[in-house]
N, C-alpha and C positions, 0 to 999 in steps of 0.2 A: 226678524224679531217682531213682535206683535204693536199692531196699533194700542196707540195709550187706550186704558183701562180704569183711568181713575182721571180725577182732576189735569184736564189740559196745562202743559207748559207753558203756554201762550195767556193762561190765564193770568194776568198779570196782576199781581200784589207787587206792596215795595218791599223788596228782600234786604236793601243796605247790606254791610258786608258783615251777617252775621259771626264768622270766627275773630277779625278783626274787634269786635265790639263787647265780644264774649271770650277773649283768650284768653285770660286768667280764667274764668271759672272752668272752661271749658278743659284746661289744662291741669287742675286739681281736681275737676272729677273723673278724670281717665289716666293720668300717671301712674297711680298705684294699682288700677284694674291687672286682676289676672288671666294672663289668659298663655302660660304656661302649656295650659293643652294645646292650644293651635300652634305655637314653636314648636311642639311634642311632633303634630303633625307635617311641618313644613319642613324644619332642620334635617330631616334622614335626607331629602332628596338636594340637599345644598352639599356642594364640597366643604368639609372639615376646614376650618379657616378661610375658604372663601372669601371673593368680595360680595357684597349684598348692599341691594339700595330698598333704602326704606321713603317706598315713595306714600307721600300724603303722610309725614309723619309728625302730625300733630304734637301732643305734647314733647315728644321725645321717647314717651316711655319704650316703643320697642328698638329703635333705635342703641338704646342704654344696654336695653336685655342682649341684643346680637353681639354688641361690643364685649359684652363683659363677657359672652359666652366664647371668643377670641376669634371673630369675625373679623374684618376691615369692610367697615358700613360708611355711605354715604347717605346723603338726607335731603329733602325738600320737601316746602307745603307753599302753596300757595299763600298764606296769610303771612304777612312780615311779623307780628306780632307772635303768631305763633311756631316760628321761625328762630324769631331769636329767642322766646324761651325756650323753645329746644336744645338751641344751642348753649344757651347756659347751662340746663340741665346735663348734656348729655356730654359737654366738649366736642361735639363732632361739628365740622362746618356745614351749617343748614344754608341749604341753595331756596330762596325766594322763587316760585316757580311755578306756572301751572302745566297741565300735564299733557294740554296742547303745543307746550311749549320745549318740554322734555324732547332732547335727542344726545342720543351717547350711539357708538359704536361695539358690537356685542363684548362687555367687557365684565359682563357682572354673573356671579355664580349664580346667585336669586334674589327675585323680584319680589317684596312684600307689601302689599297692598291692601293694608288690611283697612276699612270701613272709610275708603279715601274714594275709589272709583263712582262711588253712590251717587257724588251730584255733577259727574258730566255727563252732557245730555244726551240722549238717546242717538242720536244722528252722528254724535260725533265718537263713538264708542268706538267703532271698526276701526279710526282712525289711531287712536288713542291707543289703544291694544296693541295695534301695528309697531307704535314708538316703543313699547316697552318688552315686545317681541324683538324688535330686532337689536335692542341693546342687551340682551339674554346671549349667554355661551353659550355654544352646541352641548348640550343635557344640562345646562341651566334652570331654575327651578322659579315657576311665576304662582303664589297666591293670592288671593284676592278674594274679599267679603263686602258683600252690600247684604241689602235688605231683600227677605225673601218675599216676595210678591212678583207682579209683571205689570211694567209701563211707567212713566213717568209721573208723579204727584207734587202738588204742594203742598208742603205743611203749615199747622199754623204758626208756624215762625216765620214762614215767608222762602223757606229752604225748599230748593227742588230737588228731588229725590229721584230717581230710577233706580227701581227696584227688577228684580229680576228671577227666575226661578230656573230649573235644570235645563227644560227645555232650551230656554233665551242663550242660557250658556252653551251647552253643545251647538244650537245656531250660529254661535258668536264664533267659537274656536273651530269650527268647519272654514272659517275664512282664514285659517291657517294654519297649511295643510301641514309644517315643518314641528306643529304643536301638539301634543298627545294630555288627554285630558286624565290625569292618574286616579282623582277623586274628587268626587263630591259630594257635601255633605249637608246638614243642619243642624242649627244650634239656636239655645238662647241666649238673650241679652247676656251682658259682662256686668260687674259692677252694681250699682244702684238699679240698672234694668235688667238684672237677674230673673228670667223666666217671662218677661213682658214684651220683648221684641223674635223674632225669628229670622235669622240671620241662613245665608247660604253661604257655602264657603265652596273654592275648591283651587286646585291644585293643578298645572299642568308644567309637562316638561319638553322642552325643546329638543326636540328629536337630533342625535347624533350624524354624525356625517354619512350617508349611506343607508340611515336605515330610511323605512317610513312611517308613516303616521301609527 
C-alpha cells in the first residue's frame, strides 16, 4: 500500500472521541439514509437467511435493514454510545468493540462494513482484514466502503481517515489468497452529502473449499 499522500497520522491534533461526543447527531443523520442500492449489491452473494455481522454499525440503521430483510445479524461499534443507541433502535444486542479487537471463528455468512473500516490505521489494515477474513464461511461474503482517495489524512475534526482507491484494495486482498475480489465500484455521498463525497466500495468472497483465488 502506498506511503501517506496527504496530511501525516502522526500529525497530531486532539481528536477526543469524536462519535462518543457526537452520537446522537451522528445517529439522526444516517439512520434514515438510503442506501438500498448497496444491500442491492451485497445481498445476492449472502446466503438467503444467513447470519451477517454488521461490523462498525453505527446508528443501527443497516443492522435494522438485514434483520427485517430475515437475516440473523449481530452488531458492534466501537463507541458505547453509539452502541446502545443501536441497540435500542434495532433490538439486536450491540457488542462495544473495536476491530482490533474482533475475533469470532468462521461463522458468519457476510461481513458488512460499510463506512466503518476508514479510521483504522494504515499499518494496522492487513491485520484487521485477517480478523474479519477468518470469521467469514467458506463463500461468505465481505463488503466494505471507505473514502476514495490513497493514504492516511486528518480532518478538520480531528478524525483520521484512510482512504483508499482500487489499486490499495487489490494490494490489500492479494494478502489473501483464500479471497476473491467480485467487484469494485464508485459512488457518491449518501444522504445530506449526496454527490459531495466519493466513496469506493467492494465486494469480496471467500473462496470454497477446493477452489482457488
Amino acid at each position: 500500500m502506498p506511503a501517506l499522500t496527504k496530511r501525516r497520522a502522526n500529525d497530531k491534533r486532539p481528536r477526543g472521541d469524536y462519535y462518543e461526543r457526537n452520537a446522537g447527531a451522528y445517529a439522526a443523520a444516517t439512520r434514515n439514509v438510503d442506501v438500498s442500492n448497496l444491500y442491492g449489491e451485497f445481498l445476492p452473494f449472502v446466503r438467503p437467511g444467513g447470519r451477517v455481522l454488521d461490523a462498525g454499525s453505527g446508528s443501527g440503521r443497516d443492522t435494522r435493514a438485514f434483520r427485517g430483510r430475515g437475516y440473523e445479524v449481530d452488531a458492534f461499534d466501537a463507541s458505547p454510545k453509539l452502541a446502545a443507541l443501536s441497540e435500542f433502535f434495532t433490538g439486536v444486542p450491540t457488542r462495544v468493540l473495536r476491530f482490533q479487537e474482533f475475533d469470532s471463528p468462521p461463522v458468519y455468512d457476510g461481513i458488512w462494513a460499510c463506512a466503518s473500516l476508514l479510521h483504522v490505521p494504515q499499518a494496522e489494515l492487513v491485520e484487521v482484514m485477517g480478523r474479519l477474513v477468518a470469521a467469514l464461511k467458506s463463500g461468505g461474503a465481505l463488503y466494505l466502503s471507505v473514502k476514495h482517495g490513497s493514504g492516511e489524512r486528518i480532518a478538520d475534526d480531528g478524525r483520521v481517515f484512510l482512504d483508499l482507491d482500487r489499486n490499495d484494495l487489490e494490494q490489500l486482498f492479494r494478502r489473501f489468497p483464500d479471497m476473491s475480489l467480485a467487484k469494485v465500484w464508485l459512488s457518491s455521498g449518501e444522504g445530506v452529502r449526496q454527490g459531495k463525497d466519493e466513496w469506493i466500495n467492494a465486494i469480496a468472497v471467500k473462496n470454497q473449499a477446493g477452489e482457488g483465488p
